[in-house]
DRENVO-682638 format. One record per atom (N, C-alpha, C, O): x, y, z; residue in three letters. Coordinates in steps of 0.02 Angstrom, whole numbers, plus 50000, padded with zeros to 5 digits. Layout:
N
XYZALA ...
This chain:
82
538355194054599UNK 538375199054547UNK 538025205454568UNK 538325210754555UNK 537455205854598UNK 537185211854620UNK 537665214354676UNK 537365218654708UNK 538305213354700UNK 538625218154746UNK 539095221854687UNK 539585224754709UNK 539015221954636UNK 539475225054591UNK 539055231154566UNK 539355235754537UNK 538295231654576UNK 537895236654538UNK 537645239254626UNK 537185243354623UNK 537795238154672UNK 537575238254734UNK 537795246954773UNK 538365247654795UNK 537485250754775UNK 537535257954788UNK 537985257454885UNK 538375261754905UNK 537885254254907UNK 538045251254983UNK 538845250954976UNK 539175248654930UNK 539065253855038UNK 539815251855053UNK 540345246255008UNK 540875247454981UNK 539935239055014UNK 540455235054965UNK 540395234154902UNK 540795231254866UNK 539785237254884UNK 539885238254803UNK 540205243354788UNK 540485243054732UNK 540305250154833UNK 540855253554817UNK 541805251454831UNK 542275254454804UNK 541825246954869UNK 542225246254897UNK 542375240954834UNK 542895242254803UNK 542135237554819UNK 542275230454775UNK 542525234554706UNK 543115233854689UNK 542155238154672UNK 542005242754605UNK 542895246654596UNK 543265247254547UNK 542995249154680UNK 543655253154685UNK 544255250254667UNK 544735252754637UNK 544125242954695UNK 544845238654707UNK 544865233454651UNK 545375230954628UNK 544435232554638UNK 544415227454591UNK 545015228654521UNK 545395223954508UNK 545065234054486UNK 545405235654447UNK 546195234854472UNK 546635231354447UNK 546225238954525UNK 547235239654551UNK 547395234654566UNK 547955232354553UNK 546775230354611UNK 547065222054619UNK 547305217154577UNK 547655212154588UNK 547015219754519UNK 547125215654464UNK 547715216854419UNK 547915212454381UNK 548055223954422UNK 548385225954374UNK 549055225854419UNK 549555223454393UNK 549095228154477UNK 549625228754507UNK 550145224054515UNK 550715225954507UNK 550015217254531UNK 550255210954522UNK 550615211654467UNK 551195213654466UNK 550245209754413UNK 550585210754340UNK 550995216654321UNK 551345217154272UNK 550875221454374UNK 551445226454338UNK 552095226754369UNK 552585229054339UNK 552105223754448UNK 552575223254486UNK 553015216254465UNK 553615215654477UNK 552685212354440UNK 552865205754412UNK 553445208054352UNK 554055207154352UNK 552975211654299UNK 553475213854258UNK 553955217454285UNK 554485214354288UNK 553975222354305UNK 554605226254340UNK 555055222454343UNK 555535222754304UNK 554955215654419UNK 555395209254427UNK 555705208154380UNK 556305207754393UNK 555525207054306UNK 555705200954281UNK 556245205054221UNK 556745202754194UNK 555865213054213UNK 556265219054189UNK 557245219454206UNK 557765219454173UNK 557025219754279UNK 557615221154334UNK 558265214054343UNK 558865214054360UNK 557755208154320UNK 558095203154328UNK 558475199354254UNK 558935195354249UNK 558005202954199UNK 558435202854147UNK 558995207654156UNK 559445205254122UNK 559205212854181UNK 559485216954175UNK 560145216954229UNK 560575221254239UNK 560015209454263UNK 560525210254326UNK 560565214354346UNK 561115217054335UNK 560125217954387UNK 560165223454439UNK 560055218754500UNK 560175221954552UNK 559845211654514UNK 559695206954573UNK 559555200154553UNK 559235199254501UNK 559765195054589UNK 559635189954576UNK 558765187954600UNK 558345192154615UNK 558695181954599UNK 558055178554570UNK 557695180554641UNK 557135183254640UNK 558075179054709UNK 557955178054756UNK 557735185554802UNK 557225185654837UNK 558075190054797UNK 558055195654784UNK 557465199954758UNK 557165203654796UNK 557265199054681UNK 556905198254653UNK 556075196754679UNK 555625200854677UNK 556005188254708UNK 555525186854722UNK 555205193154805UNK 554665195754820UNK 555845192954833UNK 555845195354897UNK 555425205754885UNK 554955209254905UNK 555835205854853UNK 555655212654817UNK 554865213354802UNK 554465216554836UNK 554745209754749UNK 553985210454733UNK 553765208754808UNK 553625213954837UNK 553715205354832UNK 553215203154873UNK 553065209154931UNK 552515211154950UNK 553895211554956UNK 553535217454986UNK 553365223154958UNK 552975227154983UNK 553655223854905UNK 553125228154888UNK 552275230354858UNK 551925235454858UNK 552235221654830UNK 551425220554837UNK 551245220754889UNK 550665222754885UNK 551405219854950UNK 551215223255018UNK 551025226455027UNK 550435227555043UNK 551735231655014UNK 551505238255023UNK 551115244454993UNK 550905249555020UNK 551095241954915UNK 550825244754879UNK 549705244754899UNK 549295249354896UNK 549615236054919UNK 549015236454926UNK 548955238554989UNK 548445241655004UNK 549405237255034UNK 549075241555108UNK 548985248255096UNK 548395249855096UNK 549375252655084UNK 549305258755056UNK 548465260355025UNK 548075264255052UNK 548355256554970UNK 547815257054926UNK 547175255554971UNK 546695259354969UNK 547205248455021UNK 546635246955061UNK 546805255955123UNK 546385258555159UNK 547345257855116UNK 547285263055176UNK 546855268055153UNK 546395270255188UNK 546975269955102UNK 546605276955067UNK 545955274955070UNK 545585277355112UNK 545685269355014UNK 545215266555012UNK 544505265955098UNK 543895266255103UNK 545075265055146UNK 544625265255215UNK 544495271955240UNK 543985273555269UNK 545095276555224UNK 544815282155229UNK 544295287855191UNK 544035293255204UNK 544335284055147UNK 543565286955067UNK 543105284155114UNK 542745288355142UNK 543035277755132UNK 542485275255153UNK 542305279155224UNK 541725280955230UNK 542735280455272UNK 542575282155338UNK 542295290355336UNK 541895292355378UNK 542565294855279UNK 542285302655273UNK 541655299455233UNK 541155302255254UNK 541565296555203UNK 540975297255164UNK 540355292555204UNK 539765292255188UNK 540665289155260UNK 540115287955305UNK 539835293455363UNK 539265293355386UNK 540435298855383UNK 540425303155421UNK 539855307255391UNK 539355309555419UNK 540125307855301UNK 539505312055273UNK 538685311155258UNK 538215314555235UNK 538815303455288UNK 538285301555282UNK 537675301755331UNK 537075302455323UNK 538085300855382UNK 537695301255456UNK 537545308655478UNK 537145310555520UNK 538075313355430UNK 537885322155459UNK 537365323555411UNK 536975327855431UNK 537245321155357UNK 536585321655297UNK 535855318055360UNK 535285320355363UNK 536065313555393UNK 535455309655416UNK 535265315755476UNK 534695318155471UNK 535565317555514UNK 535465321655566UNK 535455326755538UNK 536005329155551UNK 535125331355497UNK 534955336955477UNK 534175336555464UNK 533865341555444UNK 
């Protein structure tokens, strides 16, 4: 529990993701199930669909996310050397 109030890299990192990880699933899920009432794709299709795009959606998110982290360590180490 204290990495959630934790000022350090993975309490920011945890604090960031924690929310999209949680919601994204469920919203891509619905989409699926949107698309598949609607015969725009079958089931198979469907499953195949979400999955890459929960892929791609969280690689994306862990991408940004590493790059917040990597400038704001850069800014960290040019604060120390001053």
């Amino acid at each position: 529990m204290s990495v959630w109030v934790s000022d350090g890299p993975a309490g920011t990192l945890l604090r960031r993701l924690m929310l999209p990880v949680a919601i994204i699933p469920v919203a891509l899920g619905f989409l699926q199930i949107r698309g598949m009432d609607a015969q725009l794709f079958d089931r198979g299709l469907g499953i195949a669909l979400f999955a890459v795009s929960l892929i791609v959606v969280l690689a994306a998110m862990l991408w940004q996310t590493g790059g917040r982290g990597h400038r704001a360590n850069g800014y960290r180490a040019e604060a120390r050397g001053r």
